[in-house]
N, CA and C atoms of all chains as a GROMACS GRO file, in nm:
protein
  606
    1UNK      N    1   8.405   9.420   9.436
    1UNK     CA    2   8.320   9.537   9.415
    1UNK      C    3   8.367   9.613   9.292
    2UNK      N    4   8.279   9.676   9.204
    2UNK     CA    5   8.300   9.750   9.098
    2UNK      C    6   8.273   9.923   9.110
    3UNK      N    7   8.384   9.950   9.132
    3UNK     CA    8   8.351  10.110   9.104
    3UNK      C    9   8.302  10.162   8.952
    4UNK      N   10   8.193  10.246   8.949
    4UNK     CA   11   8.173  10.316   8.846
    4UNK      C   12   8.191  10.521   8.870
    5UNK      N   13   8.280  10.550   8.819
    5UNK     CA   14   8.315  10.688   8.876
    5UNK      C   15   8.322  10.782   8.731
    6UNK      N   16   8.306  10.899   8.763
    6UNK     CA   17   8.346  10.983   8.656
    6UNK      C   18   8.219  11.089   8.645
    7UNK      N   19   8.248  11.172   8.515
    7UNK     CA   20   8.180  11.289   8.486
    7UNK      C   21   8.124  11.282   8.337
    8UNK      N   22   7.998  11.364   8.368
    8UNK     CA   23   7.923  11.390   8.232
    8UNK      C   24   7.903  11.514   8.182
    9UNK      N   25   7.927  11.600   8.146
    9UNK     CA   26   7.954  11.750   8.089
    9UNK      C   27   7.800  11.773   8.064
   10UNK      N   28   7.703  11.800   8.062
   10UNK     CA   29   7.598  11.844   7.965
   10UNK      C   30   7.554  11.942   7.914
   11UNK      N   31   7.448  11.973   7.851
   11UNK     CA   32   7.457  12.104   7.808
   11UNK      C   33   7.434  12.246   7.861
   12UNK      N   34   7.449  12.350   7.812
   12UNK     CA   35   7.464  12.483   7.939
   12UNK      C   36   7.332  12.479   7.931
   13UNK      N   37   7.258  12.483   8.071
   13UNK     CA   38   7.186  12.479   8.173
   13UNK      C   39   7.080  12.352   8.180
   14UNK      N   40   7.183  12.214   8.124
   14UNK     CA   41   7.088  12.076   8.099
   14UNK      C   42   7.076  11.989   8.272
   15UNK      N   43   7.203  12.032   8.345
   15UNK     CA   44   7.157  11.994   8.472
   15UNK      C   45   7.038  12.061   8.575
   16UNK      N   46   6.971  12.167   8.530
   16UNK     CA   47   6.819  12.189   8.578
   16UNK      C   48   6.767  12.119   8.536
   17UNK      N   49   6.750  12.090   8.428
   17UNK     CA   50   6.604  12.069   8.340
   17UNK      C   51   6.654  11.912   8.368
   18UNK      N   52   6.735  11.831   8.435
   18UNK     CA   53   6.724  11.726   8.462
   18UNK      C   54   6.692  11.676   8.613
   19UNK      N   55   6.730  11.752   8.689
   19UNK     CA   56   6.687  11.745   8.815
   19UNK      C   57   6.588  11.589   8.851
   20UNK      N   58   6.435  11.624   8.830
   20UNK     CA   59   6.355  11.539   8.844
   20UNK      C   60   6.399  11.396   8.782
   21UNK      N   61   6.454  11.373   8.661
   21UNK     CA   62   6.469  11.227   8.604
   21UNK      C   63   6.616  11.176   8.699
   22UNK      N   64   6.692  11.286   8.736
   22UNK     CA   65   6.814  11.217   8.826
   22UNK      C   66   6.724  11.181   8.964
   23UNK      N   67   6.670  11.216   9.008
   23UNK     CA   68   6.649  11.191   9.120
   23UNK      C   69   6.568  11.046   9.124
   24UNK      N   70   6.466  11.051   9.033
   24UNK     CA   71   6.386  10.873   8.997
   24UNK      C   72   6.526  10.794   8.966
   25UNK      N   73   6.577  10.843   8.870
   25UNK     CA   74   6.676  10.720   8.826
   25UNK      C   75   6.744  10.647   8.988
   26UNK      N   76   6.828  10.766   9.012
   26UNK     CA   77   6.891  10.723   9.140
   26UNK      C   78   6.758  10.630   9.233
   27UNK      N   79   6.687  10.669   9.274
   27UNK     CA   80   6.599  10.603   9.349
   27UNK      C   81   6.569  10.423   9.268
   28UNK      N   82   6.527  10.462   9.194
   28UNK     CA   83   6.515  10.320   9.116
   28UNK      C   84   6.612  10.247   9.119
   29UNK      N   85   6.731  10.334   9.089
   29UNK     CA   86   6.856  10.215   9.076
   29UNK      C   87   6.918  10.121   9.237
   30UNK      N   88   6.922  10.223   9.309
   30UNK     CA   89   6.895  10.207   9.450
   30UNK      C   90   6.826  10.099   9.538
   31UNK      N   91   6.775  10.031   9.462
   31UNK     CA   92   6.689   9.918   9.500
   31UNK      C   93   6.689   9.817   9.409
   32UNK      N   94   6.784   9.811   9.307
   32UNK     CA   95   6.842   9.741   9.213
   32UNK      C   96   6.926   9.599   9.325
   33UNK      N   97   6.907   9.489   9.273
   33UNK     CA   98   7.026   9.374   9.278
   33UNK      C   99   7.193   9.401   9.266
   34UNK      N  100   7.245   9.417   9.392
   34UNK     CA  101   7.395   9.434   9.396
   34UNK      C  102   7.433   9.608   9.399
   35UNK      N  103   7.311   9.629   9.405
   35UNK     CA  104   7.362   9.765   9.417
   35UNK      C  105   7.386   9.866   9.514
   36UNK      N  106   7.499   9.871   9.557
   36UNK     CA  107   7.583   9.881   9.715
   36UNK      C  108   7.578  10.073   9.690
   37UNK      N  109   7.594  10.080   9.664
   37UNK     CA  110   7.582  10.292   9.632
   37UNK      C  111   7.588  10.360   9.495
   38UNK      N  112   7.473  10.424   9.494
   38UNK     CA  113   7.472  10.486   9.362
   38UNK      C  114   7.452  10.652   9.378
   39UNK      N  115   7.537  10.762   9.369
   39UNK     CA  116   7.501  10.882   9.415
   39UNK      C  117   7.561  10.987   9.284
   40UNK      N  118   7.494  11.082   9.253
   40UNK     CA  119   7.508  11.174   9.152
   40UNK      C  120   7.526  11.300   9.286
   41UNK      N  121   7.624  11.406   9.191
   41UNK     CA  122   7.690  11.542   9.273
   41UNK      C  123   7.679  11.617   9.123
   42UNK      N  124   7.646  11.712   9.198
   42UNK     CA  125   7.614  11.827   9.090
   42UNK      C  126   7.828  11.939   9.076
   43UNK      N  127   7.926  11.875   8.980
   43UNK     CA  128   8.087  11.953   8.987
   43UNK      C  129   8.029  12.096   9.071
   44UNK      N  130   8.143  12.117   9.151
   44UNK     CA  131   8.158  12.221   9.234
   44UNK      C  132   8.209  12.339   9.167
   45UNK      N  133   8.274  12.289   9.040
   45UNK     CA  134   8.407  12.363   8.963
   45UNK      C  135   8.364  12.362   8.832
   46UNK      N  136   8.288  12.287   8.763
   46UNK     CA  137   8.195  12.287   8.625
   46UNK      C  138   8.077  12.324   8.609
   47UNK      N  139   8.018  12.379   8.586
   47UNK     CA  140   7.855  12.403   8.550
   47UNK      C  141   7.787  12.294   8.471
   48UNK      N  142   7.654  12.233   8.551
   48UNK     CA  143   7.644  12.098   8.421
   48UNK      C  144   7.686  12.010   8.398
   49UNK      N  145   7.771  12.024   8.523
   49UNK     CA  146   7.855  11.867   8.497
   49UNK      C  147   7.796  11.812   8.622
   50UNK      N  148   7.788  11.644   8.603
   50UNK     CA  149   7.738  11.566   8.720
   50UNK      C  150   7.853  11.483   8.753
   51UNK      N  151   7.902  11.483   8.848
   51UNK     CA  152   7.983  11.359   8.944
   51UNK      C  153   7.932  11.255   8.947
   52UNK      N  154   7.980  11.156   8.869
   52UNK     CA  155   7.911  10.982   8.888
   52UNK      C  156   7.984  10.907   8.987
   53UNK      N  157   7.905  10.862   9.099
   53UNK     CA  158   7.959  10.797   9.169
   53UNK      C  159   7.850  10.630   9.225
   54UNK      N  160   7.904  10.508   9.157
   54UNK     CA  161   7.880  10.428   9.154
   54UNK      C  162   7.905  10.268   9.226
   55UNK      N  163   7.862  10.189   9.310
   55UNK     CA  164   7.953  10.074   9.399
   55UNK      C  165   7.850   9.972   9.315
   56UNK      N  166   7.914   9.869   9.290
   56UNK     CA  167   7.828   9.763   9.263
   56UNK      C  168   7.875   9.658   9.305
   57UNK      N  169   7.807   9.507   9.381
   57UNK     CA  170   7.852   9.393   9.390
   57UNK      C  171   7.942   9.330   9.300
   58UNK      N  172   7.962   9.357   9.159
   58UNK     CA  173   7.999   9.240   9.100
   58UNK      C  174   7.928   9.316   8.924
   59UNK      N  175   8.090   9.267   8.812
   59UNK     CA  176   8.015   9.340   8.682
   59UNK      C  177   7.860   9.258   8.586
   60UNK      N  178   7.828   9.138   8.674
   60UNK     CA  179   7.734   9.108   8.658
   60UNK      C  180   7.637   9.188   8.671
   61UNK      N  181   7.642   9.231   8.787
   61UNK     CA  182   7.539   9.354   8.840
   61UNK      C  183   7.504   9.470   8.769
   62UNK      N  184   7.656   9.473   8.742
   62UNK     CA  185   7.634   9.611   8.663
   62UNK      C  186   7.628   9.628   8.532
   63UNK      N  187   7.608   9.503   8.481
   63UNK     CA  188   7.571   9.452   8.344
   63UNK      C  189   7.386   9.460   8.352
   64UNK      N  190   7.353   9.410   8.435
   64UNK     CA  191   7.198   9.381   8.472
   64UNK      C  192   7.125   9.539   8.470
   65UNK      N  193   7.163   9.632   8.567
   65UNK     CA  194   7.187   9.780   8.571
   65UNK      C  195   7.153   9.825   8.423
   66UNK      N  196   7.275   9.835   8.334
   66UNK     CA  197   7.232   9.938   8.226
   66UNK      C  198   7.135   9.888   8.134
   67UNK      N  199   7.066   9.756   8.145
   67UNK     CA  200   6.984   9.752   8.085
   67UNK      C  201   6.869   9.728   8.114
   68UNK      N  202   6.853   9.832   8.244
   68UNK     CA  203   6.696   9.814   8.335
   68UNK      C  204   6.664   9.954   8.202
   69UNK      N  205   6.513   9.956   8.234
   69UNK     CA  206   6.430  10.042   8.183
   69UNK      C  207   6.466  10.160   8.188
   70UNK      N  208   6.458  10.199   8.375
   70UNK     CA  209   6.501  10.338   8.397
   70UNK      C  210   6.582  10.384   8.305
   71UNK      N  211   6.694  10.301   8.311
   71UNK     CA  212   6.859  10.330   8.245
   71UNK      C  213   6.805  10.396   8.135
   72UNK      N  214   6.729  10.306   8.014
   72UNK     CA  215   6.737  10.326   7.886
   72UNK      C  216   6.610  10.509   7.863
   73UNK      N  217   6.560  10.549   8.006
   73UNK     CA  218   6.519  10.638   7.978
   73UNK      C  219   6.585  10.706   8.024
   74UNK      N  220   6.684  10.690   8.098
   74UNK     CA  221   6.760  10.806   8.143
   74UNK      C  222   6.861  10.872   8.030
   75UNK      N  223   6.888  10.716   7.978
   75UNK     CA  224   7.014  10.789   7.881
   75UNK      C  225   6.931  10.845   7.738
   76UNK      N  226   6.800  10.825   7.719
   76UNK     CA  227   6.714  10.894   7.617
   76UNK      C  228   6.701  11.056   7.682
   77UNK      N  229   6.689  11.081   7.781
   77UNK     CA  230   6.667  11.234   7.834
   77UNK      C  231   6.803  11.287   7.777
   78UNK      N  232   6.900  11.213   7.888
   78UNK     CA  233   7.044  11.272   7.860
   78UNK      C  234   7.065  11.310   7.733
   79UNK      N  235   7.003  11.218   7.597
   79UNK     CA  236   7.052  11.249   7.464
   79UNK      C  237   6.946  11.351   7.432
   80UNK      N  238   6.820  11.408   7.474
   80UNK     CA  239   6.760  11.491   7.483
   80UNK      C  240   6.830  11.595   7.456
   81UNK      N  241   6.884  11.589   7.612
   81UNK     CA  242   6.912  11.732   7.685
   81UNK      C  243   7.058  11.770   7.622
   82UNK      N  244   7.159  11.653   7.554
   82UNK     CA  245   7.291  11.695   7.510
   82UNK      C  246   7.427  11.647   7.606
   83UNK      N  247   7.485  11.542   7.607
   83UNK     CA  248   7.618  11.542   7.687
   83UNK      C  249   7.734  11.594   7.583
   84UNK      N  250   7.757  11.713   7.663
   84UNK     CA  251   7.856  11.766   7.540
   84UNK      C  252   8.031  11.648   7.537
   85UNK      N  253   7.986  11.627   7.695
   85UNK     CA  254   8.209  11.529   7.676
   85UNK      C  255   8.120  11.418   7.829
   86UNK      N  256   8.192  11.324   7.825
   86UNK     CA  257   8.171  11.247   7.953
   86UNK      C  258   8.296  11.100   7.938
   87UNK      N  259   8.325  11.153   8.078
   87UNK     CA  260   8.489  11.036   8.125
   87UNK      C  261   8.390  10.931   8.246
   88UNK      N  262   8.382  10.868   8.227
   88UNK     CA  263   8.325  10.750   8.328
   88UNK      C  264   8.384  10.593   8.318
   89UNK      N  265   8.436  10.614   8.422
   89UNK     CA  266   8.562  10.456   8.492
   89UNK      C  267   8.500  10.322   8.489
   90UNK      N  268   8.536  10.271   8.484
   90UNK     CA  269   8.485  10.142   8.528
   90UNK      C  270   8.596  10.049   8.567
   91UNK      N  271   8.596  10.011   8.732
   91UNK     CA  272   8.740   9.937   8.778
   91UNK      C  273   8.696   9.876   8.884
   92UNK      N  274   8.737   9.769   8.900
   92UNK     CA  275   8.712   9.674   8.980
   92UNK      C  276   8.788   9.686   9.144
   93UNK      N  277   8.713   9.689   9.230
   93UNK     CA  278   8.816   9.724   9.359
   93UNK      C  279   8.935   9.614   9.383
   94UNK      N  280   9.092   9.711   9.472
   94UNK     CA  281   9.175   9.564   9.443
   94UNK      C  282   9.123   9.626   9.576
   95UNK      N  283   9.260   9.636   9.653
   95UNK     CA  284   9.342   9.674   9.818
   95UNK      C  285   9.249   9.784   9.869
   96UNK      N  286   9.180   9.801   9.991
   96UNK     CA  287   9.137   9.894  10.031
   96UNK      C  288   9.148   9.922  10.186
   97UNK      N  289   9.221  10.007  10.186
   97UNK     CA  290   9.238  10.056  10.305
   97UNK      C  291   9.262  10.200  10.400
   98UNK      N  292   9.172  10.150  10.543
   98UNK     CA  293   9.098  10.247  10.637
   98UNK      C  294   9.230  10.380  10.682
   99UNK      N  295   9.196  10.475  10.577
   99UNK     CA  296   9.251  10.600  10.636
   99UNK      C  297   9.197  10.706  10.705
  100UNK      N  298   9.121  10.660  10.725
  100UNK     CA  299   9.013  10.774  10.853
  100UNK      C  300   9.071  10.702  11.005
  101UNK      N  301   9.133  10.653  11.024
  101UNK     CA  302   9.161  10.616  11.167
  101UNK      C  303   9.060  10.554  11.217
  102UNK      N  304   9.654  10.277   9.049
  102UNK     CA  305   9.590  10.420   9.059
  102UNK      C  306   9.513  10.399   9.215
  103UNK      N  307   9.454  10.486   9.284
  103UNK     CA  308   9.435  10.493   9.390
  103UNK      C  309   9.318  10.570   9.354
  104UNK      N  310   9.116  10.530   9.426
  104UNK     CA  311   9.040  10.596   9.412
  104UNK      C  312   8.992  10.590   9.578
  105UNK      N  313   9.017  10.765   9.550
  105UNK     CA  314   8.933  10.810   9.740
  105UNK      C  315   8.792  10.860   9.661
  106UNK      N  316   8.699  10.801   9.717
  106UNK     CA  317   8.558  10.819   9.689
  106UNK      C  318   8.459  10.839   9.802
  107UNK      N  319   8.373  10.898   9.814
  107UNK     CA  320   8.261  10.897   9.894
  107UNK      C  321   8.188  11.041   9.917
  108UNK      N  322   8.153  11.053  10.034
  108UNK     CA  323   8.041  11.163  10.088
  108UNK      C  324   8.099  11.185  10.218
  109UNK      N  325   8.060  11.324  10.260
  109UNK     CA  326   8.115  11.389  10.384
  109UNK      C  327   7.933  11.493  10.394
  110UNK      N  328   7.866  11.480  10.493
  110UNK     CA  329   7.749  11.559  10.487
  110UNK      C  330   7.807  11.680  10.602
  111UNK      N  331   7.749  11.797  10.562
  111UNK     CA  332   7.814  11.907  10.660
  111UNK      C  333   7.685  11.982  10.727
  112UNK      N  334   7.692  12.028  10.830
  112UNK     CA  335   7.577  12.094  10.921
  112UNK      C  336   7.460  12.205  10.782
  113UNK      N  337   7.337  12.182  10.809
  113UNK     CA  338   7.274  12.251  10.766
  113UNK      C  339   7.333  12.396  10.682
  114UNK      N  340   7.331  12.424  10.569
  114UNK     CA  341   7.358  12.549  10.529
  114UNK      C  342   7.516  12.558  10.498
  115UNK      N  343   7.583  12.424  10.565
  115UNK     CA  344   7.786  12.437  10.577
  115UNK      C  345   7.798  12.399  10.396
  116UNK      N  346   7.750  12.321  10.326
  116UNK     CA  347   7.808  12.382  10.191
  116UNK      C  348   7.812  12.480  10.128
  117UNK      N  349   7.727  12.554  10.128
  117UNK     CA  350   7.724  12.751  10.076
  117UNK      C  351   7.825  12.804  10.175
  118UNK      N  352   7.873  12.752  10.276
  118UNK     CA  353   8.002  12.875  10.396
  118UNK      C  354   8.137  12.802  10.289
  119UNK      N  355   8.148  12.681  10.211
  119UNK     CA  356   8.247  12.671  10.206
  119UNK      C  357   8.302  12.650  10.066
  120UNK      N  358   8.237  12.749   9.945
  120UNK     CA  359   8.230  12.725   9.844
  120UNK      C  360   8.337  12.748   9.814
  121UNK      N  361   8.418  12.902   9.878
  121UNK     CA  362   8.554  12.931   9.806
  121UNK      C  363   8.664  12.892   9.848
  122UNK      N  364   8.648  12.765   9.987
  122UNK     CA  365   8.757  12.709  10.063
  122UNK      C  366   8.756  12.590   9.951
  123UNK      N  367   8.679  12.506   9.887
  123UNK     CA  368   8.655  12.393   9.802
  123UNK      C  369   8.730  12.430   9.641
  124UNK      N  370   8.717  12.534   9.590
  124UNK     CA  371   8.768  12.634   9.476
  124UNK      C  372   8.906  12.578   9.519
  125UNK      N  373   8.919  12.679   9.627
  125UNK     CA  374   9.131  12.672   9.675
  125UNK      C  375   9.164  12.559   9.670
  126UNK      N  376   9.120  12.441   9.761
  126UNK     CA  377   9.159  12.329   9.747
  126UNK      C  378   9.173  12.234   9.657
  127UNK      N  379   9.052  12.268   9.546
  127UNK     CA  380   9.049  12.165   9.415
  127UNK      C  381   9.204  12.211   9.350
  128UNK      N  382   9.226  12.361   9.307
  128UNK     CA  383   9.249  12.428   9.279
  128UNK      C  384   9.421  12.366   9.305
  129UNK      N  385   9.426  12.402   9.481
  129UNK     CA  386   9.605  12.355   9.477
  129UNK      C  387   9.622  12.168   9.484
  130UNK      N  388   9.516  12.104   9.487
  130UNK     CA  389   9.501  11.956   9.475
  130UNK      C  390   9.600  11.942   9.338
  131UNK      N  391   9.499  12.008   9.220
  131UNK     CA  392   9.481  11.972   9.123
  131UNK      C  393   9.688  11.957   9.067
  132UNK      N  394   9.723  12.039   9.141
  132UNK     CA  395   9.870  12.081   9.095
  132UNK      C  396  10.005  11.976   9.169
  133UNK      N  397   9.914  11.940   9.231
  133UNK     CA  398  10.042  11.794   9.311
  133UNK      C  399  10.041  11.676   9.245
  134UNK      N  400  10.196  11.624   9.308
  134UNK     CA  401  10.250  11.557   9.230
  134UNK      C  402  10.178  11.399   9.280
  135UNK      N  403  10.119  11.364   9.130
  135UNK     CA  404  10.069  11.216   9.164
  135UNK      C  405   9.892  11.238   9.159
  136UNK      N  406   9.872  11.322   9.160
  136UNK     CA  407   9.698  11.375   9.114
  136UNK      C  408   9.659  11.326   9.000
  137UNK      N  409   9.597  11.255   8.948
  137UNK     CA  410   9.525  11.260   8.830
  137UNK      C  411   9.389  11.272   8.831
  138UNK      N  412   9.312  11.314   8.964
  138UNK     CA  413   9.179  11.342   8.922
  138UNK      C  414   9.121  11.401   9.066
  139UNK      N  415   9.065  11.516   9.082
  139UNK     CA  416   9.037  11.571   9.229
  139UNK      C  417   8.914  11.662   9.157
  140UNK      N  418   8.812  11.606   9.228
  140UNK     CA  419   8.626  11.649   9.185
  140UNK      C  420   8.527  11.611   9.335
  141UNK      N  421   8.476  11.776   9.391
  141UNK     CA  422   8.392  11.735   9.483
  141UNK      C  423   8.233  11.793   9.405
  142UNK      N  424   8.167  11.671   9.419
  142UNK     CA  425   8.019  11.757   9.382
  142UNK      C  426   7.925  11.796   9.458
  143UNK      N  427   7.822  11.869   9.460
  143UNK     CA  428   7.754  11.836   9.556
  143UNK      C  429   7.589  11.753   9.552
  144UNK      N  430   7.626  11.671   9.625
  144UNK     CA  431   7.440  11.561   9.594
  144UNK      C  432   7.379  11.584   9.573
  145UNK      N  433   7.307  11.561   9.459
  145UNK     CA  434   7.161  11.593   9.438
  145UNK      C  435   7.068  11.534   9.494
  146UNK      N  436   7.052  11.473   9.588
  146UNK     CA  437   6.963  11.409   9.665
  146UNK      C  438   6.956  11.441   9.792
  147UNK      N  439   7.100  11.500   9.866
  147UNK     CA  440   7.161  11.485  10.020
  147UNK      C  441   7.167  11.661  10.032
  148UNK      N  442   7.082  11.712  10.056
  148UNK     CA  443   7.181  11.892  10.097
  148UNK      C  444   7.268  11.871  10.156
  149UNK      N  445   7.413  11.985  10.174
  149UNK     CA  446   7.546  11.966  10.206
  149UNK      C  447   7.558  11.878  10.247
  150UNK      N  448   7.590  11.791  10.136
  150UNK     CA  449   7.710  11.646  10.110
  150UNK      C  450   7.754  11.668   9.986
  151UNK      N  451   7.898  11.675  10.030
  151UNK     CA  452   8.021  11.678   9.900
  151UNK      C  453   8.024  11.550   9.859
  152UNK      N  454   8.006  11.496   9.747
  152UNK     CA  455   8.061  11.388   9.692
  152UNK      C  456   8.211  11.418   9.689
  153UNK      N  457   8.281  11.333   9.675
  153UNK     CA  458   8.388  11.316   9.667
  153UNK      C  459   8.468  11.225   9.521
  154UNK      N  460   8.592  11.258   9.474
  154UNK     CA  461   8.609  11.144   9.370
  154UNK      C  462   8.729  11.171   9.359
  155UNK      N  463   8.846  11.136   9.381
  155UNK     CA  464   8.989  11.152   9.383
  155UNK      C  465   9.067  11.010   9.306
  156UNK      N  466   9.129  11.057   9.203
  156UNK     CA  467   9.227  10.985   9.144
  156UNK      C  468   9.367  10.979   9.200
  157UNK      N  469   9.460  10.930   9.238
  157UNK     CA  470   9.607  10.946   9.261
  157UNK      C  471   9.702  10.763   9.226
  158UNK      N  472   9.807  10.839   9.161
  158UNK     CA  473   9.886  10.758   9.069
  158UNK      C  474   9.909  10.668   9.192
  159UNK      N  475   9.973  10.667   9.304
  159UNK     CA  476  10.044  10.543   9.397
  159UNK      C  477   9.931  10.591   9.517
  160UNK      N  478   9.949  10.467   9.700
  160UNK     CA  479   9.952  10.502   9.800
  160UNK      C  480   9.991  10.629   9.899
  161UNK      N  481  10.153  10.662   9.804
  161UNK     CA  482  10.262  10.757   9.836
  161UNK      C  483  10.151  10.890   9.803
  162UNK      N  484  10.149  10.913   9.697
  162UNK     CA  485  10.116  11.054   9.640
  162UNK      C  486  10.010  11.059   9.762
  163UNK      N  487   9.879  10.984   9.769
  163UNK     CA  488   9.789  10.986   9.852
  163UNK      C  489   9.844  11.061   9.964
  164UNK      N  490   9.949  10.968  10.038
  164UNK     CA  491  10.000  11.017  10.153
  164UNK      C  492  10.063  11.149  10.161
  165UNK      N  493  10.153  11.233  10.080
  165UNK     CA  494  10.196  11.305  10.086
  165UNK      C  495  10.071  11.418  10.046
  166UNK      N  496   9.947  11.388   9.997
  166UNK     CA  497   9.848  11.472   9.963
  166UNK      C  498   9.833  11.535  10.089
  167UNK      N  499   9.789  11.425  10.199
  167UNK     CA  500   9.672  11.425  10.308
  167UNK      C  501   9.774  11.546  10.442
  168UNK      N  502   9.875  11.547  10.389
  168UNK     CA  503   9.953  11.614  10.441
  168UNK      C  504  10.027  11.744  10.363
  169UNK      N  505   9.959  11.803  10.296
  169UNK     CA  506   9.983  11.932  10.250
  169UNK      C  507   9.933  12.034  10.297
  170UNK      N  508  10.025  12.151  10.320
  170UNK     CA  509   9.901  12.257  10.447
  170UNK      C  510   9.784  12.298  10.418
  171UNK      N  511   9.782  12.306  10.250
  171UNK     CA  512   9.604  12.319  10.170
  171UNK      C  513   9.489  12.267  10.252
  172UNK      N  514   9.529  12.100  10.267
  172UNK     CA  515   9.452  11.986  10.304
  172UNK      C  516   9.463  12.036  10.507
  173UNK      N  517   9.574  12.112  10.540
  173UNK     CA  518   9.500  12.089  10.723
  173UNK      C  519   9.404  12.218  10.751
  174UNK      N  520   9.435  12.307  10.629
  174UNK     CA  521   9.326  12.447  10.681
  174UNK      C  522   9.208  12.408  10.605
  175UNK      N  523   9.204  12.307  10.510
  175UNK     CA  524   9.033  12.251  10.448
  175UNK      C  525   8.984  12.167  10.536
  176UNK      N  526   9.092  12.129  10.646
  176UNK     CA  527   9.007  12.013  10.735
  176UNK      C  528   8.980  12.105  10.838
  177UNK      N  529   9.072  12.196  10.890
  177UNK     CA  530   9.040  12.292  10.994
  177UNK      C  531   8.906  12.375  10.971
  178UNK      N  532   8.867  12.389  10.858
  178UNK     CA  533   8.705  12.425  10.776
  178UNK      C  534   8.640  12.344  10.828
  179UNK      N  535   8.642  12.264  10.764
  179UNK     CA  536   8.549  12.178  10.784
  179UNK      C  537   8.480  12.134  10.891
  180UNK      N  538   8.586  12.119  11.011
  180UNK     CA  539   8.609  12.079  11.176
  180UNK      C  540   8.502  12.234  11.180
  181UNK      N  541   8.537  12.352  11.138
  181UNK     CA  542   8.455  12.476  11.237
  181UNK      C  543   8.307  12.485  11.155
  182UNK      N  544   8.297  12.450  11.052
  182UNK     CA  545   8.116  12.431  10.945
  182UNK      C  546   8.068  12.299  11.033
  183UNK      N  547   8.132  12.203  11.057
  183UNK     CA  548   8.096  12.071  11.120
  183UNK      C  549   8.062  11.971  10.988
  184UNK      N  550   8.103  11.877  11.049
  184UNK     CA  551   8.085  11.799  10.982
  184UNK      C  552   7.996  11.687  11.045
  185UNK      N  553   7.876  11.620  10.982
  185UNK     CA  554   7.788  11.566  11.103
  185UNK      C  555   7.818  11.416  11.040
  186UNK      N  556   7.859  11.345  10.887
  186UNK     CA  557   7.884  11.244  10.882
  186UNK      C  558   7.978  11.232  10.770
  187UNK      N  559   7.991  11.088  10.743
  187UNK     CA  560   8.158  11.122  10.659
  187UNK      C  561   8.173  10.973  10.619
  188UNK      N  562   8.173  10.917  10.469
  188UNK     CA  563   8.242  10.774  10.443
  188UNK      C  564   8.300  10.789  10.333
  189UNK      N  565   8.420  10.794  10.329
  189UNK     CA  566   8.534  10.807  10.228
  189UNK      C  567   8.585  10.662  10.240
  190UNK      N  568   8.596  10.622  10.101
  190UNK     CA  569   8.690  10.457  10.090
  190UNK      C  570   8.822  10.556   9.996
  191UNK      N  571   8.942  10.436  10.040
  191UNK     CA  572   9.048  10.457   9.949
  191UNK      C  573   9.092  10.322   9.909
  192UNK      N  574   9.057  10.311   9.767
  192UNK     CA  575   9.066  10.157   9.699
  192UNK      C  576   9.150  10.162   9.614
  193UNK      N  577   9.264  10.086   9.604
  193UNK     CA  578   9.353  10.076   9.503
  193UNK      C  579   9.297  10.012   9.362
  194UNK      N  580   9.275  10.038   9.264
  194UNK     CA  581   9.207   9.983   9.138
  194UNK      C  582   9.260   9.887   9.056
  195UNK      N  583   9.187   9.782   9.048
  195UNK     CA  584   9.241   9.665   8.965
  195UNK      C  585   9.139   9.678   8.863
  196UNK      N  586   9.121   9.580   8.782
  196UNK     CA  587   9.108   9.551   8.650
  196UNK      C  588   8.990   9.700   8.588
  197UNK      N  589   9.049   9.751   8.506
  197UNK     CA  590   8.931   9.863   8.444
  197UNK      C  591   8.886   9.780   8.300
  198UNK      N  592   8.755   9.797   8.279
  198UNK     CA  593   8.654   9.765   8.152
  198UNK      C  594   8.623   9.869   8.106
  199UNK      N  595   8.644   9.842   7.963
  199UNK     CA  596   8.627   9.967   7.913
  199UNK      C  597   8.455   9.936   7.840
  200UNK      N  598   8.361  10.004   7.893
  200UNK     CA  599   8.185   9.995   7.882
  200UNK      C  600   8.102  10.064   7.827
  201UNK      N  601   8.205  10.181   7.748
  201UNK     CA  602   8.138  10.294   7.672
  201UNK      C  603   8.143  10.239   7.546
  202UNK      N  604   8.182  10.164   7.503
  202UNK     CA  605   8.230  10.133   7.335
  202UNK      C  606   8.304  10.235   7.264
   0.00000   0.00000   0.00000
């Protein structure tokens, strides 16, 4: 499994005015090939910043992913709207293990 | 590196009761030893559900996190807002790609 994790800064007050295109994207991607969880969080502690949180089968998958349609309009809004800084992971799961009891 | 990731959904209305318990906690997270990354967001899709996204250098740090008194009065929160569902993974990270260019 491939984690995709991290944050996108955008511009002061670009996470309203995106609302509607996060919510299609996610949905679209969501029904994508290999695609085990895809969920956006609005930082608790940043303004404008979105929490990327990403599972994919395999970096095949997630090769297939950024170059669906949605993608290429999502990241046209995003450059719209301005990402001022963005840190986003990309790591492959090793060892995982159940700490919830 | 060690990634705790996921979603915790809380009773109707329980993310607005627990905005400044989430502050404290990021807050004294952010300052322990073996942290390199502590971010809860909240979903844009899910009302109260914290995303979750935690970095930590070893297993150890993890462990000595989950046991800091910060972490039993944010769970003791949490336990009295309710918590109605909850899937946190903790995956140790192997190979990272770097996909931004």
């Amino acid at each position: 499994m491939i984690i995709v994790s991290g944050k996108a800064k955008l511009s002061p007050g670009g996470l309203a005015k995106v609302q509607k295109e996060m919510e299609g994207v996610i949905a679209a991607t969501r029904k994508e090939e290999g695609c085990i969880g895809y969920s956006f969080g609005a930082d608790v502690m940043e303004p404008d910043t979105i929490l990327v949180l990403e599972y994919w089968k395999s970096w095949a998958a997630l090769d297939a992913h950024v170059k669906q349609p949605h993608m290429g309009e999502w990241f046209a809004k995003l450059g719209e709207i301005g990402v001022i800084s963005q840190e986003i992971r990309f790591i492959e799961a090793g060892e995982e293990r159940n700490l919830m009891g």
